[in-house]
C-alpha positions in Angstrom: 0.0 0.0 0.0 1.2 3.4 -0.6 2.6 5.7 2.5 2.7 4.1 5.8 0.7 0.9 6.3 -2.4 1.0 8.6 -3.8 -1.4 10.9 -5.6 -2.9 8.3 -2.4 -3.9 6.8 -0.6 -5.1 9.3 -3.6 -7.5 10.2 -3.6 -8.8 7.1 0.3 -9.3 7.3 -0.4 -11.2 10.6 -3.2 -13.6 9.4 -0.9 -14.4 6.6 1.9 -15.5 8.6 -0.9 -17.5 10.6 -2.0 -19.5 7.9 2.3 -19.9 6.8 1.3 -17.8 3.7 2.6 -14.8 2.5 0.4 -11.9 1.2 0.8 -8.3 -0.4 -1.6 -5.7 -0.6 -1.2 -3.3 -3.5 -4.5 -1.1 -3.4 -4.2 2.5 -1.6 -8.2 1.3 -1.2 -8.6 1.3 2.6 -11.7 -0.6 2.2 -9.4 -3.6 0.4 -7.4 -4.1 3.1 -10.5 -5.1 5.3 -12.1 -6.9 2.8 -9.0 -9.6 2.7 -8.9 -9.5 6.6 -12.3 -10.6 6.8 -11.4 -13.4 4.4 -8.4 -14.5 5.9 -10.2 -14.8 9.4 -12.7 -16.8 7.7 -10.1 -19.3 6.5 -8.2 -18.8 10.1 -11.3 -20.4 11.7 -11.6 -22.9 9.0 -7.6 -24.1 10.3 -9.1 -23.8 13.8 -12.5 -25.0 13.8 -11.9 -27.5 11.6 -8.7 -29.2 12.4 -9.4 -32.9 11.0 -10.5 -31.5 7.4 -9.9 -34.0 4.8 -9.2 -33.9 1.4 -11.9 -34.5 -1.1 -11.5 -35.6 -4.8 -13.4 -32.7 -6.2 -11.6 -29.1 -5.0 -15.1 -27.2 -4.6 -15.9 -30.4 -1.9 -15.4 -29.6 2.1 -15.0 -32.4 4.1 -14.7 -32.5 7.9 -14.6 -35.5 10.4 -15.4 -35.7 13.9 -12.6 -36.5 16.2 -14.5 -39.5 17.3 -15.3 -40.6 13.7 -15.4 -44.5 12.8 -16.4 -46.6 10.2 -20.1 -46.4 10.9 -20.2 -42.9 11.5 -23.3 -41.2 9.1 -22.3 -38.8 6.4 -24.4 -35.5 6.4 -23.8 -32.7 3.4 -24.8 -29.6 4.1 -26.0 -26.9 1.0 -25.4 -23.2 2.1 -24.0 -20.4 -0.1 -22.7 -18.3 2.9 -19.2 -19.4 3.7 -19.7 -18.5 7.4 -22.8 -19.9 8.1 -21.6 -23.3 5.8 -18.6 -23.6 8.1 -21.0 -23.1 11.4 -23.4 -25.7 10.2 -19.7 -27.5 9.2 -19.5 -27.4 13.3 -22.5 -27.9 14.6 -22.7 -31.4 12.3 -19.5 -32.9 13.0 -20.0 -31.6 16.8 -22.8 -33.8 16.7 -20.2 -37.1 16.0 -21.6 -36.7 11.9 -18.9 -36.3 9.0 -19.5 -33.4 7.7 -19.6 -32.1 3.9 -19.9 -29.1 2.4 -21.2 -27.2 -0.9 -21.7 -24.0 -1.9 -24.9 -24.7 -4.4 -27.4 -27.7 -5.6 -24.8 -28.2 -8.0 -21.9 -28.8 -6.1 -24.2 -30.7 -3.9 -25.3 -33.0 -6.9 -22.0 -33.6 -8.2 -21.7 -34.8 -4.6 -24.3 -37.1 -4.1 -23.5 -38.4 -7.8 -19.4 -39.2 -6.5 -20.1 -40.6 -2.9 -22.7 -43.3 -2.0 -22.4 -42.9 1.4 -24.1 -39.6 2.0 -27.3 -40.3 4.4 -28.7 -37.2 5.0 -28.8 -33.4 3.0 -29.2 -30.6 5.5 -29.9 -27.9 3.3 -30.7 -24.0 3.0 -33.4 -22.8 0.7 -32.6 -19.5 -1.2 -29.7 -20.3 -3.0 -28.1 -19.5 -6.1 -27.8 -21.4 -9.2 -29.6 -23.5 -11.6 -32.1 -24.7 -8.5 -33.3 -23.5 -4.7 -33.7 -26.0 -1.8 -36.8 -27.1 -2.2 -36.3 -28.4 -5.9 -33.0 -29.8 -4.5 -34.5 -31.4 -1.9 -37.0 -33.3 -4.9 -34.5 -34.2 -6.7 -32.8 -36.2 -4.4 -35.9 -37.8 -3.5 -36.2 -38.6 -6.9 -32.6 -39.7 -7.7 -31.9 -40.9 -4.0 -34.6 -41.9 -1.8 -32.9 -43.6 1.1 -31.6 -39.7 1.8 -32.8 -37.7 4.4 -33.8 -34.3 4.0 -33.8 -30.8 6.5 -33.9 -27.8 5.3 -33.4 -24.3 6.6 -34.8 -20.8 6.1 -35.3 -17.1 7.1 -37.6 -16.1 4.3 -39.8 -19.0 2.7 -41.5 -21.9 4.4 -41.9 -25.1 2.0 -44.5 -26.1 3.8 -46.4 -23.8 2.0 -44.9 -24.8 -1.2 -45.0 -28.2 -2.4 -42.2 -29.9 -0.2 -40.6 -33.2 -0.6 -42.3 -36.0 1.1 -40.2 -36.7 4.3 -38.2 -33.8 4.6 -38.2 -31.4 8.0 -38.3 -27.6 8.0 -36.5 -25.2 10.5 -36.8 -21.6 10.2 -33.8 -19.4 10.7 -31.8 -18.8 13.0 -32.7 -22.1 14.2 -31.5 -23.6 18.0 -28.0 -25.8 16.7 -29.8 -28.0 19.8 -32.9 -28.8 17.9 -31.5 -29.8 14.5 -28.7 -31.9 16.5 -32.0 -33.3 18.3 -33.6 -34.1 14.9 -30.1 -35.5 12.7 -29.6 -37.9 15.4 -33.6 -38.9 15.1 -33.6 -39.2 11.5 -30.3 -40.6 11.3 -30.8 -43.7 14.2 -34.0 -44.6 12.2 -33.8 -47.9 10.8 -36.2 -47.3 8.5 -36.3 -44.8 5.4 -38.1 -41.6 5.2 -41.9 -41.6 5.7 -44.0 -41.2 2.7 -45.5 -37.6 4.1 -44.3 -34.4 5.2 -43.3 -33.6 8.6 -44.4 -30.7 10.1 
C-alpha cells in the first residue's frame, strides 16, 4: 500500500503468517485491506475449527470429520451459499459425532451425491443461487436418491407452504443448533427410510 501501512495492513500481514502464507496488498483502497482480513479470518477459523479436514477428490468439496469418527459414523452434506454460516453448520454437524460435507450450491451438492454413496442425509438451505433452490434440490434427491434424508433451513420462505418433498423437516432461521442436533440424530438412528408424508 502506498505511505505508511495501517492497521488494516498489518492485520492482514499477521493472518498471513498465521495460515504460513505470504500476502501483499497493493490497493491504496482502505476498504481492500479489510475486505481480505475478513477473508483471511474466515479461513483462520476454517484451520481452527476444523482441524481434522480432509481432502476431497473434487476441489469445490469440504470435508470434515469428527474426532470420534469411525467406520459407521453417518455422512451429512450440508448446502449453504454463505461461507460463514456453511462452516458453522460445518461445526455444529461434525460436533454432533456426523462427517461433515460441504457445498456452496445444488450443483456442487449434486456432483456430490453423484461421487459418494455414502451420504445419508442433505441438511440444506433454501434460497440459493444457481440452476435450482432448496426445495427443488430437496425433490431431486428424493427422486434420484430416496434412502436420503432431508432438513432444510430458512429465514424467508417456508416449504410447507410450497409443495415440499415427502419426508423432509423444516427449521426456520436462525434455528436452535440443539434442535437440528436433536432431529439428525432422530432421523439418522432410524432404521427405517423416510416416511412417505411431510413432517411438520
Amino acid at each position: 500500500m502506498a505511505g505508511k501501512p495501517g492497521l488494516g495492513t498489518n492485520i492482514v500481514e499477521a493472518l498471513g503468517k498465521r495460515l504460513d502464507a505470504k500476502v501483499q496488498v497493493a490497493s491504496a483502497d482502505p476498504g481492500t485491506a479489510v475486505s481480505i482480513v475478513h477473508e483471511l479470518l474466515l479461513l483462520c477459523r476454517m484451520f481452527d475449527a476444523l482441524a481434522h479436514i480432509s481432502a476431497c477428490t473434487d476441489r469445490h468439496f469440504v470435508c470434515a470429520k469428527p474426532v470420534e469418527a469411525t467406520m459407521s459414523t453417518a455422512v451429512v452434506l450440508v448446502v449453504e451459499d454463505n461461507a460463514i454460516i456453511l462452516l458453522n453448520a460445518l461445526d455444529l454437524v461434525t460436533n454432533a459425532g456426523f462427517e461433515a460435507v460441504g457445498a456452496a450450491n445444488a450443483d456442487e451438492a449434486i456432483a456430490i451425491l453423484e461421487a459418494r454413496a455414502d451420504i445419508r442425509m442433505v441438511f440444506t438451505d433454501l434460497e440459493m443461487p444457481g440452476t435450482m433452490d432448496g426445495v427443488k434440490l430437496a425433490h431431486h434427491i428424493r427422486h434420484r436418491w430416496p434412502p436420503v434424508h432431508l432438513i432444510i433451513a430458512s429465514g424467508h420462505r417456508d416449504p410447507r407452504r410450497e409443495s415440499a418433498a415427502p419426508g423432509s423437516r423444516f427449521f426456520s432461521k436462525p434455528y436452535d443448533d440443539a434442535v437440528i442436533v436433536k432431529e439428525m440424530t432422530r432421523m439418522l438412528t432410524a432404521v427405517d427410510a423416510p416416511e412417505a408424508g411431510h413432517k411438520a
